[in-house]
C-alpha positions, 0 to 999 in steps of 0.5 A: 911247243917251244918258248924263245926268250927274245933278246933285250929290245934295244939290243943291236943285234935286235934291231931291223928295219920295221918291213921285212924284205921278201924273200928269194928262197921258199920257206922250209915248207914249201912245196919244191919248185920241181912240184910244177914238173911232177904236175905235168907228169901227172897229167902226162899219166893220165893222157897215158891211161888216156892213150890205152883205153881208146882205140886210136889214141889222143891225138897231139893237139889233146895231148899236149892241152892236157897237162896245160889243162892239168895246171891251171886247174891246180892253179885255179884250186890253189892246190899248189899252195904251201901246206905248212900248217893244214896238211896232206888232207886240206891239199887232198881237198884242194886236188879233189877240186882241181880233178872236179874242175878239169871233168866240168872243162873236159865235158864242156869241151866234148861237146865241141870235140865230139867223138875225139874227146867224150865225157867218160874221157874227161872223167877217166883223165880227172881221176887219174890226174887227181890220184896220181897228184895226191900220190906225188904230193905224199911223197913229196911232202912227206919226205925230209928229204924234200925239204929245204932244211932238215929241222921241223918247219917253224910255226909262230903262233901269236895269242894269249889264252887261247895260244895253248889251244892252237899250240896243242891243235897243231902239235897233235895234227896229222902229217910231219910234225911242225917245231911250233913257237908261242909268244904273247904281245903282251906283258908275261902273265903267272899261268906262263911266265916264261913265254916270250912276248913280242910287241905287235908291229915286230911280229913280221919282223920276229916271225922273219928271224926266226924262219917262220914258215906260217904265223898264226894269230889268235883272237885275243892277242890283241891286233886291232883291225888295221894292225892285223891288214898291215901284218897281213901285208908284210908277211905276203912281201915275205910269202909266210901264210897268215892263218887267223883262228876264229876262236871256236873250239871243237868245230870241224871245218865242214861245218864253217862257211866263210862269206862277206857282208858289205866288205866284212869278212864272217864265218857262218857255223852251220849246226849239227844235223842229228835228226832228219832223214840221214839220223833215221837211216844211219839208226836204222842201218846200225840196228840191222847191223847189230841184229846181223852180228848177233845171229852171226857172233851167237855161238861165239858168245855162248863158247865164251859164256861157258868159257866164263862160267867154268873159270869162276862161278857166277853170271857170264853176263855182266849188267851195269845201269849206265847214263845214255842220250838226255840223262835216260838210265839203261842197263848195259850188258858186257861179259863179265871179265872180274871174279865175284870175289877178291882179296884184301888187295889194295884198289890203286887209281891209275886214272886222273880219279873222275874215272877208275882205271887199273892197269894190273886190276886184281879183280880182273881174271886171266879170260878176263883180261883177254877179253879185254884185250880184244874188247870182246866184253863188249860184244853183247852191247849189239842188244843195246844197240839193237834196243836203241839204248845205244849206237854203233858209234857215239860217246863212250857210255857214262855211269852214273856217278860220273854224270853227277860230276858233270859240268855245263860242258862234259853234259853234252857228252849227253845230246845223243846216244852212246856207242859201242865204239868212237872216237875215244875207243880209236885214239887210245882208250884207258890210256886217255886222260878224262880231258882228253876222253870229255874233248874226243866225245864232244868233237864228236857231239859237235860235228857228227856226220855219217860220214865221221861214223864211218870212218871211226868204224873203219878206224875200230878195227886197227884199234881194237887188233892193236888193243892200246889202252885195253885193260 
């Protein structure tokens, strides 16, 4: 984050004019004007892929609709919008439904067209138009060398509390990293006193100076209804995108509708769905799963298991009573990775003391820590989540002395199952702080889908090979 100490007001070098005048060059972040050729040449590809799926081929008048077809249909998604605060993924969106909207027009046309022209053309040419734009786009956006100036685009974000939030949310968002500049409207407060504050009818004229590519306005920072449309006014003369936060934390975008009310602009929370038809079948595919992996993983434990007994005495399984979904008690099972027995060695807390955390622990053996490495401890956790004490995927698994520390907030970490893997495993394990662990966890609560659980499994796999945090 990077806090600017405005000049003096009154200063002359301070002044300017209260409209800011529209600008003839795009801002940092812009997609580059040749972008409109590469769309073209996208769609030329798909006629190409076109060309030898079928016998005779596209006649003239096909090919050249399609790239016409090709671009207004990017236009219609605005998917050849700038992307300076959301990314690659919400443009890969905004293409998936240009790619859409091109398949229903090309099917519409078949039926016109006949022979000349079928749906599994139209289809073919979508996808390949989508792909191959999304491939343009990754480049293209990407790569420093695009852009009109070397330095990281600029993002003001204008709030007061909650201006922390959104600085820290775009700092940690995926794709080029953004130089993000916060300021207050009002008078400097003790939790931040060196954060620069701006009055509100100069925010158009600040954000100007600065070359800011977007501003984004927070709920509290104290802009009345008419205020904000006329901020939105001058910036459009500018072309910066306004982004407006709706002060909700922790809600994905999947589950937010925006929608008008005789003329008033809301946005609809839709809850999160963890029962029904699509609960019971992920349970009972992660169930199926885990009875699968045991029967396969058996003679790997039992060599582990002795593995474990010959280098010190004792069980090979290790059992813990852990809290799991509404406060219900379970004993969890792990392969046991510390000696029964330790020195006098001093027990030092890496972590931020609400969990226990050491990076070189005494009590952990040599086996132990390879274990550890790989997460292999974990592995008899499948009979957890073959009882359905625990999921293949969910907030890590509490013990109970945590629990009892737990805030309003923290408990529903509690609302559903916890998992063998999540989001904490595939962002970072121990070397998370407990905010960041608690934060991960709820966003997890909060926007589960199957769709997330997927993608965290998928994502298991590189965490667990590059073992980050484990020990």
């Amino acid at each position: 984050m990077t806090n600017i100490s405005l000049p003096v007001p009154g200063a002359r070098e301070y002044d300017a004019p209260r409209r800011v005048q529209a600008r003839t060059e795009p801002t940092p972040w812009s997609p580059p004007r040749s972008l409109l050729l590469w769309d073209v040449m996208t769609a030329l590809a798909g006629a190409l892929v076109l060309w030898t799926t079928r016998p005779t081929g596209p006649g003239p008048v096909l090919l050249a609709a399609l790239p016409l077809g090709w671009c207004l249909a990017l236009q219609a998604s605005r998917a050849t919008d700038a992307v300076p605060v959301t990314g690659l993924g919400h443009a890969g969106r905004r293409l998936v439904s240009a790619g859409s909207l091109l398949a229903l027009t090309g099917c519409a046309a078949s039926t016109v067209l006949g022979s000349a022209f079928t749906s599994r053309d139209a289809f073919l040419v979508a996808v390949t138009c989508t792909g191959a734009s999304l491939a343009v786009r990754s480049v293209v956006w990407l790569s420093a060398g695009w852009r009109r100036v070397q330095a990281r685009p600029r993002v003001l974000v204008i709030g007061d509390a909650e201006r922390r939030d959104a600085v820290a949310a775009l700092e940690r968002r995926s794709g080029p990293a953004l130089s993000v500049i916060s300021v207050r409207t009002g008078a400097a407060g003790p939790d931040a006193p060196e954060v620069a504050a701006v009055a509100v009818e100069e925010v158009a004229s600040y954000a100007a100076r600065i070359g800011a590519c977007s501003v984004v306005v927070m709920p509290e920072a104290g802009f009345e209804p008419g205020g904000l449309r006329r901020l939105q006014w001058e910036l459009e003369e500018s072309r910066v995108p306004l982004y407006v936060g709706t002060g909700l934390v922790g809600v994905s975008w999947s589950r937010l509708d925006a929608t008008d009310v005789g003329g008033l602009p809301l946005v609809r929370v839709h809850a999160v769905r963890r029962s029904g038809a699509r609960s019971v079948l992920v349970d009972l595919a992660g169930r199926l799963a885990a009875a699968v992996a045991l029967l396969l993983l058996l003679p790997v434990l039992v060599v582990l298991g002795l593995a474990i007994r010959r280098e010190s005495p004792g069980p090979a399984v290790f059992r813990q009573q852990r809290i799991g979904q509404d406060g219900r008690p379970f004993t969890i099972y792990k392969l046991r990775t510390m000696g029964l027995t330790h020195g006098e060695t001093p027990l030092s807390n890496d972590s931020d003391g609400v969990l226990f955390k050491m990076r070189r622990d005494p009590r952990v053996t040599p086996l132990g820590r390879w274990l550890r490495t790989y997460s292999l401890d974990e592995l008899p956790q499948l009979l957890n989540v073959l009882l359905g004490q625990m999921r293949l995927v969910g907030p890590r698994p509490a013990l109970p002395d945590e629990v009892a520390l737990y805030d309003a907030d923290t408990r529903r970490r509690l609302a559903v199952r916890p998992g063998l893997t999540g989001l904490w495993q595939v962002s970072g394990r121990s070397d998370l702080s407990w905010e960041d662990t608690v934060r991960l966890d709820v966003h997890y609560v909060d926007n589960w889908s199957p769709a997330l659980d997927l993608l965290i499994l998928c994502r298991t796999l590189s965490a667990v090979l590059g073992h980050r945090g484990a020990y």
